[in-house]
N, C-alpha and C positions, 0 to 999 in steps of 0.2 A: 237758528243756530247761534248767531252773535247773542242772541239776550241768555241763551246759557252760559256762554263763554265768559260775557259780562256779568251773570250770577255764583260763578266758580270763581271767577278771578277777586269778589266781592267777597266771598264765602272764604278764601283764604288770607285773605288778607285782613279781616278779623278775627278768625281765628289766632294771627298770628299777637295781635294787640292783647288778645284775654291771657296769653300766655306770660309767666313772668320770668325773670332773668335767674340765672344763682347767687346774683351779687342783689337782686332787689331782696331772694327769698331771707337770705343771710340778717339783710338790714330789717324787714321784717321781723325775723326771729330773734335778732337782738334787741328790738324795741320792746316784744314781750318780755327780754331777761331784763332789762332797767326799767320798768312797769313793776314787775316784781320783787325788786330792789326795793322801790320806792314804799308799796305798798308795805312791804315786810317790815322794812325800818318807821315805819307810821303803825306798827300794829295793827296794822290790817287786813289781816290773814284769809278772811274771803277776798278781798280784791287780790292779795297774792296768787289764791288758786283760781283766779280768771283766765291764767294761764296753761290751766290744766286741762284736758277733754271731762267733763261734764257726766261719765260714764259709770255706769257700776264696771265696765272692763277696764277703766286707768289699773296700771298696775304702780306700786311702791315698793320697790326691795332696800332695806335698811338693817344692816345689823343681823344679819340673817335670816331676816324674816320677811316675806312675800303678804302685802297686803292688797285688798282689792278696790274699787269704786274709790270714787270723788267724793263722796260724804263721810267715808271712812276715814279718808287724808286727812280731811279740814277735822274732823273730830280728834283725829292722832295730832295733828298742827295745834289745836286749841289746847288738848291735854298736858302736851311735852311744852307747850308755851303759853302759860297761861297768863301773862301781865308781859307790858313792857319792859320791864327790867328782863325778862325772860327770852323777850324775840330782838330787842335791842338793835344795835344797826347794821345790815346788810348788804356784803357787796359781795362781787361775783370776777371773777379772773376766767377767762372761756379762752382753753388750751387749741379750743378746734372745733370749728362746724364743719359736719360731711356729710355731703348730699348720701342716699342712702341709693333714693331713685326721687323720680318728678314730686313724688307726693311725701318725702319723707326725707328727716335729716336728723342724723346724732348729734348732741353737743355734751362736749367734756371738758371739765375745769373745776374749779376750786371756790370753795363758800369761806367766808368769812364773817363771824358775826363778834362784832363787839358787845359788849352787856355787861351790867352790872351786878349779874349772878357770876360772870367769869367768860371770857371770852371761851368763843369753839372755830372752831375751820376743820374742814375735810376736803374731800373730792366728790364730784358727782358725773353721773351720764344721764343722759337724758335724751329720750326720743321724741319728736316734735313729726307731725304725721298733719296734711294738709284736709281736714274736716269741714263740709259745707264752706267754704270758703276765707274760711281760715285755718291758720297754724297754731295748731294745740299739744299743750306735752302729752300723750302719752303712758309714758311709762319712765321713772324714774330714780336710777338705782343711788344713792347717797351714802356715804360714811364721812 
């Protein structure tokens, strides 16, 4: 009876270490949004969508329009931005992350990108959902 009690007591008390905080998940998913940053403003638009779930199901609403998959994005990414001057440099203002539930969190805030086709900024939301062991966007709605 003790060597179960000692296997239970063992049993949760790792469990409790595999688990992570809301303030680590936060810091986590803010490492992906300045990852993203960085990549974007180096024209680096596949490292940019590292961020992405990897999915024919990511979803992208933009502009009225509902697109699907990760290969789609980066092809919609390369089209709408197709040189440096075009993706230019990228930062991110994040109004708010909210836990959603254990495996899932929105973030909403504001893009800004300098360029020498002409600066843009909008707002975006963004759903960040916990996938084999990491935190991936999603779905992504932007204007």
């Amino acid at each position: 009876m003790k060597t179960i009690s000692t296997f239970l007591v063992f049993i949760c008390l790792a469990s409790g270490f595999a688990q992570t905080s809301d303030k680590d998940d936060i810091k986590l998913i803010q490492t992906i949004l300045d990852q993203q940053e960085r990549a974007w403003s180096e024209g680096d638009l596949e490292g940019f969508m590292e961020g992405y779930w990897k999915s024919d199901s990511l979803t992208y609403f933009s502009r009225g329009k509902i697109t699907q998959g990760w290969q789609t994005t980066l092809d919609n990414y390369k089209k709408g931005y197709p040189s440096k001057a075009h993706t230019g440099s990228l930062k991110f203002k994040i109004a708010k992350i909210t836990k959603i539930n254990s495996e899932a969190y929105y973030v909403m805030g504001e893009y800004f990108l300098e360029r020498e086709v002409g600066d843009a900024n909008g707002t975006f939301m963004i759903v960040f959902k916990y996938i084999n062991g990491e935190w991936k966007i999603i779905s992504d709605s932007s204007c």
